[in-house]
Rosetta silent file (secondary structure, phi, psi, omega in degrees, C-alpha in Angstrom):
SEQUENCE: XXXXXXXXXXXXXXXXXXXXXXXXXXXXXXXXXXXXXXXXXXXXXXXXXXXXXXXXXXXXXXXXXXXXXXXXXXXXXXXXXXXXXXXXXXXXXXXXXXXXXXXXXXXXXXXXXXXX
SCORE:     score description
SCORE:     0.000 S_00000001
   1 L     0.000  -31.799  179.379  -11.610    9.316    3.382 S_00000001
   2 L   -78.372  -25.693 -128.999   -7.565    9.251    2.442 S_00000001
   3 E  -114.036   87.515  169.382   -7.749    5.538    1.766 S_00000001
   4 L   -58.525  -33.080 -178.248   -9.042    5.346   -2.065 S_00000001
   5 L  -155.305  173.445 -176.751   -8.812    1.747   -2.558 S_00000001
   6 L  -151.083  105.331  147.553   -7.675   -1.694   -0.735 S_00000001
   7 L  -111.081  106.241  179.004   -6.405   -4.261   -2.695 S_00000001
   8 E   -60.895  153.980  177.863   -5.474   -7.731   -1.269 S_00000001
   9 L  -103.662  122.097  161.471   -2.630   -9.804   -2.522 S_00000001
  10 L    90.969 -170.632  170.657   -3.991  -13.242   -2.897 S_00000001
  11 L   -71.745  -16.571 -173.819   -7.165  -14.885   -1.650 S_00000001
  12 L   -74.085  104.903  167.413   -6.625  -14.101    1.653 S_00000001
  13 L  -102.771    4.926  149.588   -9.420  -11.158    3.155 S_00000001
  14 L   175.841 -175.883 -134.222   -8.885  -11.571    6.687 S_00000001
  15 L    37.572 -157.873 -169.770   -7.519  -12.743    9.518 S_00000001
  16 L   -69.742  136.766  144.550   -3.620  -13.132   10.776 S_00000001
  17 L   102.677    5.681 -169.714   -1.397  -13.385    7.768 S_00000001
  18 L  -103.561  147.226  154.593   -3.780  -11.336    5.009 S_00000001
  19 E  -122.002  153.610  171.957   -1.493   -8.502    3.302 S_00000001
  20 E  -159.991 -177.426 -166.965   -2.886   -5.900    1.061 S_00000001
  21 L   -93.494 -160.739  154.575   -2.304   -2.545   -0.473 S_00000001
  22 L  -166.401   74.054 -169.511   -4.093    0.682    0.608 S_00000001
  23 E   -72.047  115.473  173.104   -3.534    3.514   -1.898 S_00000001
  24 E  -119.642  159.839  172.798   -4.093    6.745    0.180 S_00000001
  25 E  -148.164  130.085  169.618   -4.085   10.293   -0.578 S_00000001
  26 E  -123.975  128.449  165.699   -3.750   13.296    1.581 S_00000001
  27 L    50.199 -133.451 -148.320   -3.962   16.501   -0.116 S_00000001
  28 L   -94.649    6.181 -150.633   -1.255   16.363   -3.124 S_00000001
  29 E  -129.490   90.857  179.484    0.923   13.215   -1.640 S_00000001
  30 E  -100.258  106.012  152.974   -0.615    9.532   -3.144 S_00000001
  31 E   -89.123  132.509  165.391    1.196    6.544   -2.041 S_00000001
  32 E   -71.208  117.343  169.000    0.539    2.666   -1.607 S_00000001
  33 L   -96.853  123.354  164.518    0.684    1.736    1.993 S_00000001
  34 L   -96.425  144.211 -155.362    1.281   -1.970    2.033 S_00000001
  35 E  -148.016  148.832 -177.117   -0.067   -3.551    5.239 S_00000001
  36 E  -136.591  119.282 -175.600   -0.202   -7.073    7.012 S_00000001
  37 E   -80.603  139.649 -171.486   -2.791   -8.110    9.636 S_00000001
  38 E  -117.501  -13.953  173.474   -0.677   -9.131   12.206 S_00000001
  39 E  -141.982  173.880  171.974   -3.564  -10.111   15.144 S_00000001
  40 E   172.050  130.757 -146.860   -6.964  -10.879   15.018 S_00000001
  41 E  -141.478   99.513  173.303   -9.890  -11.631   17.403 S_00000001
  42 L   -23.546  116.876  144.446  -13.142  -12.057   15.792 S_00000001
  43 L    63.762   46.398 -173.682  -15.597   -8.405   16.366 S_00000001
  44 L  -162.046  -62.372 -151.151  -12.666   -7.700   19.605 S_00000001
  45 E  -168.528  121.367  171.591   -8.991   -6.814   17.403 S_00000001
  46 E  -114.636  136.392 -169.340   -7.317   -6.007   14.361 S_00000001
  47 E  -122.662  128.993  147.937   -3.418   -5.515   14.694 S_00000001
  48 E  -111.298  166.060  178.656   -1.665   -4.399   11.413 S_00000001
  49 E  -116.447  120.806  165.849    2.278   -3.871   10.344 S_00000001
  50 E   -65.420  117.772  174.426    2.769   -0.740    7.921 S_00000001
  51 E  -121.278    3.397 -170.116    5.697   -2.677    5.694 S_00000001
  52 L   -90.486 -137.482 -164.090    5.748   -0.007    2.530 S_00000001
  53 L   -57.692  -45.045  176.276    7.128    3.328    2.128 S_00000001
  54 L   -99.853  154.956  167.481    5.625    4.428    6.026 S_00000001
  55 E  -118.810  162.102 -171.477    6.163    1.962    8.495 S_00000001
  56 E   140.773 -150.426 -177.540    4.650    1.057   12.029 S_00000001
  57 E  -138.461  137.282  140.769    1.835   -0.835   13.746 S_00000001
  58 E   -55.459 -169.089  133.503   -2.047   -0.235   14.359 S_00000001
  59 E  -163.568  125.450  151.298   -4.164   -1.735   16.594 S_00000001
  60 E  -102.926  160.466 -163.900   -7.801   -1.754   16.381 S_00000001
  61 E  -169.666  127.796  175.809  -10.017   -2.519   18.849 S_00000001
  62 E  -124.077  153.919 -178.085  -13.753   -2.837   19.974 S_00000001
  63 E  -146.380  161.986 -175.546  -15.197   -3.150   23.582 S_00000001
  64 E   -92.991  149.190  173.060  -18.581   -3.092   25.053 S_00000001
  65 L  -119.714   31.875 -177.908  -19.402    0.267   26.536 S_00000001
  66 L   121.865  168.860 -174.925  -22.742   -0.220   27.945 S_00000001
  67 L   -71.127  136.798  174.454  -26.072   -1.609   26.789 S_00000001
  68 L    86.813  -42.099 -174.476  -26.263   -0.999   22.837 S_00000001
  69 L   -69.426  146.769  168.164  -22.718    0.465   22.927 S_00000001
  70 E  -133.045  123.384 -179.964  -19.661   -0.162   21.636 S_00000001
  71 E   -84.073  119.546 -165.868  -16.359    1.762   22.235 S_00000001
  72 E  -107.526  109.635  156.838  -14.236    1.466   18.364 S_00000001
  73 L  -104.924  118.592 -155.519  -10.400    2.264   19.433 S_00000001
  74 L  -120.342   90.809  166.622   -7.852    3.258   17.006 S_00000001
  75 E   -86.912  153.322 -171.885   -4.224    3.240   17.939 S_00000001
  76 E  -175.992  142.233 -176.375   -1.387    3.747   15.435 S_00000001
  77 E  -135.130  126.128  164.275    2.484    4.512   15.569 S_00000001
  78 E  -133.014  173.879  178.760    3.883    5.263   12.243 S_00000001
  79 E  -136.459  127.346 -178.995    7.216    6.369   10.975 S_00000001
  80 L  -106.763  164.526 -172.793    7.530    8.209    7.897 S_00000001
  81 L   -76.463 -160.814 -164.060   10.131    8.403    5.207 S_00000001
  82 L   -76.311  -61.509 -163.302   12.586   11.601    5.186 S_00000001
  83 L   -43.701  -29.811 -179.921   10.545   13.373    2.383 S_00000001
  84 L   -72.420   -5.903  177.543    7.656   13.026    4.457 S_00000001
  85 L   116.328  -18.411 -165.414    9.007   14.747    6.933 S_00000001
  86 H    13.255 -130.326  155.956   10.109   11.529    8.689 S_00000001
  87 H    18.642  -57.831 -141.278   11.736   11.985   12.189 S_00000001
  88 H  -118.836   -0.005  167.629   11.339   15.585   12.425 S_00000001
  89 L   -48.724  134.856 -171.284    7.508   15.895   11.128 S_00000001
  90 L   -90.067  152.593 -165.660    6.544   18.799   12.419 S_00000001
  91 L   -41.502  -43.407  172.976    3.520   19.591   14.706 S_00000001
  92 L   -35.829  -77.298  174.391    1.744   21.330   11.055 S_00000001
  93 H   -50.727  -29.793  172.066    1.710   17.700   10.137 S_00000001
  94 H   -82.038    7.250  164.903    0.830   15.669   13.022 S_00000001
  95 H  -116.946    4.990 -159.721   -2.402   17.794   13.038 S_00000001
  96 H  -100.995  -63.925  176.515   -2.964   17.558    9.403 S_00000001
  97 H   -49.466  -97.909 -168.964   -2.889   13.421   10.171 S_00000001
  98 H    -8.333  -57.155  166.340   -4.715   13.920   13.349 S_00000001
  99 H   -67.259  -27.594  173.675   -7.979   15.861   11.449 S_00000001
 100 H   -78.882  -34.446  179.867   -8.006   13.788    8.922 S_00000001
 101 H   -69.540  -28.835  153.662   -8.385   10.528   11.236 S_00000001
 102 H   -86.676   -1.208  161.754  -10.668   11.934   13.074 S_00000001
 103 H   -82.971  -17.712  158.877  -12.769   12.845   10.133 S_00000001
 104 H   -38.572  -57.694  -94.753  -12.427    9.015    9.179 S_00000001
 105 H  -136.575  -43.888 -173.079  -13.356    7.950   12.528 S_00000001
 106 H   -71.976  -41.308  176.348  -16.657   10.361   12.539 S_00000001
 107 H   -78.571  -21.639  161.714  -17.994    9.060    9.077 S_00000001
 108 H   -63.250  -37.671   74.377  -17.074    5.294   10.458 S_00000001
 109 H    25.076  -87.051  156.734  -19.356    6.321   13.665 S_00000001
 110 H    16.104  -76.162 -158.220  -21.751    7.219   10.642 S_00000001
 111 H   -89.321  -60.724  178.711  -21.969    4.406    8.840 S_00000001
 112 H   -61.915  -17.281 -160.512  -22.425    2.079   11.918 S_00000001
 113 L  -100.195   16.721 -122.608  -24.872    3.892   13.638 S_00000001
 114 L  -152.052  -48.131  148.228  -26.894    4.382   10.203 S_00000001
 115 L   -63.569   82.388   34.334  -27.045    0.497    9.936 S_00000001
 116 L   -25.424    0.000    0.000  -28.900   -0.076   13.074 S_00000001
C-alpha cells in the first residue's frame, strides 16, 4: 500500500542484477527507494539491497507449509537517514513501519488466495 509505483532501470525485470525505483509514501514523507535484487531462486527467494536515501537488505522467501500451503516470509533490516529519525527512530516509528507492513502483507495474503 506505501509503494505507489516500481520503475525498473533498463530491460532487466528480474532476477540477480535487476535495479529499480520504488516511490513510497507513508503518511506525509514520499521518497524513491532505489533497490537491487541481490539473490534469486525461482518461486523459493528474493534478496534485495536498499542503495537510495534508506539503506539495508530484504529477504523474501516462500516455503511449503503443508498440502495447498505456502508460508510467504518477509525479512528486512533497514537504516534510515538522520531526518528520518535514523539511528535513534523511536519505538512511535518502528510501529508505524510495522502496521503498515503488516497491512501490505494481509492484502498480499488477499490477492493470492483470491487467485486460486
Amino acid at each position: 500500500a506505501d509503494a505507489e509505483s516500481i520503475n525498473f532501470h533498463g530491460d532487466q525485470t528480474s532476477g540477480v542484477g535487476t535495479t529499480f525505483a520504488c516511490v513510497t509514501k507513508v503518511g506525509p514523507v514520499r521518497l524513491t527507494d532505489e533497490m537491487e535484487v541481490t539473490q534469486w531462486a525461482d518461486e523459493e527467494a528474493m534478496g534485495v539491497a536498499h542503495t537510495g536515501i534508506v539503506t539495508g537488505v530484504g529477504l523474501f522467501t516462500l516455503t511449503a507449509a503443508g498440502p495447498g500451503r505456502t508460508e510467504f516470509r518477509w525479512e528486512e533490516e533497514l537504516h534510515f537517514p538522520k531526518w528520518m529519525g535514523g539511528p535513534l527512530r523511536n519505538s512511535v516509528g518502528d510501529r508505524i513501519l510495522r502496521l503498515i507492513w503488516q497491512r501490505n502483507l494481509k492484502r498480499l495474503k488477499a490477492t493470492v488466495e483470491s487467485r486460486v
